[in-house]
Every structure is written in C-alpha cells, then in structure tokens.
C-alpha positions as CSV (number, residue, x, y, z in Angstrom):
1,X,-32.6,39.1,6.1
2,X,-34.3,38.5,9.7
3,X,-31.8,35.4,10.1
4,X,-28.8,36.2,9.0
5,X,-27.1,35.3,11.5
6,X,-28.4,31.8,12.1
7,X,-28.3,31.2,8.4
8,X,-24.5,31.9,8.6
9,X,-24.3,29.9,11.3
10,X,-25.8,27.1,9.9
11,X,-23.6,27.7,6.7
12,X,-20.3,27.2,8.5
13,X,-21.8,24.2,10.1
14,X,-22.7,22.5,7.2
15,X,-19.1,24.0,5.4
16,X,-17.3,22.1,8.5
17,X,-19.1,18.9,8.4
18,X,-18.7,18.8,4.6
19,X,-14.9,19.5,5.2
20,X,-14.6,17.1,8.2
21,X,-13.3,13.8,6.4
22,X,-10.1,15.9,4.3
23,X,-9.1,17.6,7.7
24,X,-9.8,13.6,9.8
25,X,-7.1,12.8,7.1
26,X,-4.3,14.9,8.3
27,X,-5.2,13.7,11.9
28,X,-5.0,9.8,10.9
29,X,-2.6,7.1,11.1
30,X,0.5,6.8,8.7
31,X,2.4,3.9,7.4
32,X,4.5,3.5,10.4
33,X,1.8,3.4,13.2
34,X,0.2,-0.1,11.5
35,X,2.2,-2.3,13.5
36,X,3.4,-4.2,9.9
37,X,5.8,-7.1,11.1
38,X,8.8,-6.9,8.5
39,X,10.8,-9.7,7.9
40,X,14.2,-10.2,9.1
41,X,16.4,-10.0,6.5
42,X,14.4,-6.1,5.0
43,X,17.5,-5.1,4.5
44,X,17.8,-7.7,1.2
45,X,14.7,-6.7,-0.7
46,X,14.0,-5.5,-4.1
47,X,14.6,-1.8,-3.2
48,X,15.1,0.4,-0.4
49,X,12.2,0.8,1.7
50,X,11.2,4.4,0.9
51,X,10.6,3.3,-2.8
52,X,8.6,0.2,-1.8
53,X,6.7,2.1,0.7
54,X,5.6,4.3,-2.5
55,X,6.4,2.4,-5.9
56,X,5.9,-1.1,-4.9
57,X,1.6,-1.3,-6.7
58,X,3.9,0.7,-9.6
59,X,6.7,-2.2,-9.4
60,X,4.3,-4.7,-9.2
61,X,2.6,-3.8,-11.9
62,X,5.0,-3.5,-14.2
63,X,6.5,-7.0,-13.1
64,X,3.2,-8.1,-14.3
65,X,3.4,-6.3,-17.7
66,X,7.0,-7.9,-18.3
67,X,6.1,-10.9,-17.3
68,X,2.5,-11.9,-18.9
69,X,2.9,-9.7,-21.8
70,X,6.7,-9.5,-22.9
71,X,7.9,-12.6,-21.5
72,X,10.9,-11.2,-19.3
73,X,11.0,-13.0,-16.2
74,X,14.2,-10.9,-14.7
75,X,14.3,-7.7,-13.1
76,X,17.1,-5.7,-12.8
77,X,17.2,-3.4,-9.5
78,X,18.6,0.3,-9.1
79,X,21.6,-1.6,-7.5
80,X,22.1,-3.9,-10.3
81,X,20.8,-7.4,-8.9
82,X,18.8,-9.4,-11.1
83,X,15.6,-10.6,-9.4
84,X,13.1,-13.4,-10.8
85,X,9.5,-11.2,-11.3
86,X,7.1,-13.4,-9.3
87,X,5.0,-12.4,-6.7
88,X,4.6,-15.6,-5.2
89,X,7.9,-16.8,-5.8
90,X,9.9,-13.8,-4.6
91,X,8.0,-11.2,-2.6
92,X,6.1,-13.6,-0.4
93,X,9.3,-15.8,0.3
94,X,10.5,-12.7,2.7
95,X,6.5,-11.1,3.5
96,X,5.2,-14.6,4.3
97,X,2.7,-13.5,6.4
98,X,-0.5,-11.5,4.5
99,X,-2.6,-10.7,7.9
100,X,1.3,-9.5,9.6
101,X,2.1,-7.7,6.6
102,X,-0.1,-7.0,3.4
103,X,-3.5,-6.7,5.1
104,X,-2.4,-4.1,8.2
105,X,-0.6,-2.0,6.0
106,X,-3.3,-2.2,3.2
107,X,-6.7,-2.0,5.3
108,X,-4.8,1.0,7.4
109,X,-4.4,3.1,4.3
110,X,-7.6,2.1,3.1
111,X,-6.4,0.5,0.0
112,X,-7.9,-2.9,-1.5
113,X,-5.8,-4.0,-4.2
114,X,-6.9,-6.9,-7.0
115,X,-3.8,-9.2,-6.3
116,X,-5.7,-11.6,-4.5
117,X,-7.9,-12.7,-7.4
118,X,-5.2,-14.2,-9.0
119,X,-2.9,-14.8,-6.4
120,X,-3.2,-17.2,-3.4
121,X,-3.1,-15.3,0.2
122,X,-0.4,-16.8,2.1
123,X,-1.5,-18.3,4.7
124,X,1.4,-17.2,7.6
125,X,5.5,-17.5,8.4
126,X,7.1,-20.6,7.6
C-alpha cells in the first residue's frame, strides 16, 4: 500500500470520533452535580435515597401495577410503614416543585419518562 500510513491515520481518526460519545459519558455530570432542590423533610420519604436514586421508575411502576391493575392502594416499605400508592397524592406532596426537582435531575441524565401524559406537572412549592 503507498498510503498506509495515512490510511491508518485516518482509521484511528474515524475509530476516535466513533468512540467519542461512550468516552464524553465518563467525563459528564452525575446525579449530584444537577443542582436538584430536595425537600426538607428527605429524610421521611418512601426509601432511603440510594434506592430512590436507582429504583424509584422501578417503584413507580410497580405502584402503578398495584394500583390500576390489582386494586392495592397501600405500600408497605423495607422499614415497614404503609404508604398510600399515588403519585400525585404522595410523592409530589414532599417533591412539589417539577422544574426544582423532576425536570433537572431527569433532562441531566437524559431521561424523558411518560408520567406526564397522565399525570398533571406540578406547578411549584406550596
């Protein structure tokens, strides 16, 4: 080959660029840097916050499943306090605020979740 070496070249390039947005991912923000503004009383939510920072689209969607399909309005915590499954009714009593909470944390991880076809967005703290 008379160009091999711009032809290798050009194949690391192209490599690189195609491997660009996994290795932009590492570099990126995380949960903590998306300025959320949690309410005051976190500590007396469903869960701790490490399993609502990963299980609460799980959580939520099983709520749904209980509550639309098998008609069991009560949810039973890992500390054993009941809670009334409603997303209106008992998530967005504490996370009032969908722009301060939902939206940063959502848009920041790049996730766009369906709730708000149903559901109404609030509209800020009380």
């Amino acid at each position: 080959m008379y160009n091999a070496k711009a032809v290798i070249f050009g194949i690391l390039i192209f490599v690189g660029l195609c491997a660009s947005p996994f290795w932009a991912s590492f570099i990126g923000r995380d949960y903590k840097s998306t300025d959320i503004v949690l309410p005051k009383n976190e500590k007396n939510c469903i869960e701790d916050a490490d399993f609502m920072r990963s299980q609460h689209m799980r959580l939520l969607n099983e709520w749904r499943d209980e509550a639309l399909r098998n008609e069991n309005r009560v949810y039973t915590a890992l500390d054993g306090k009941k809670w009334v499954i409603s997303l209106q009714n008992t998530c967005l009593k504490c996370h009032n605020s969908y722009e301060d909470f939902c939206q940063k944390c959502h848009v920041a991880n790049s996730v766009y979740p369906y709730c708000w076809t149903c559901h109404i967005i609030p509209k800020g703290g009380k």
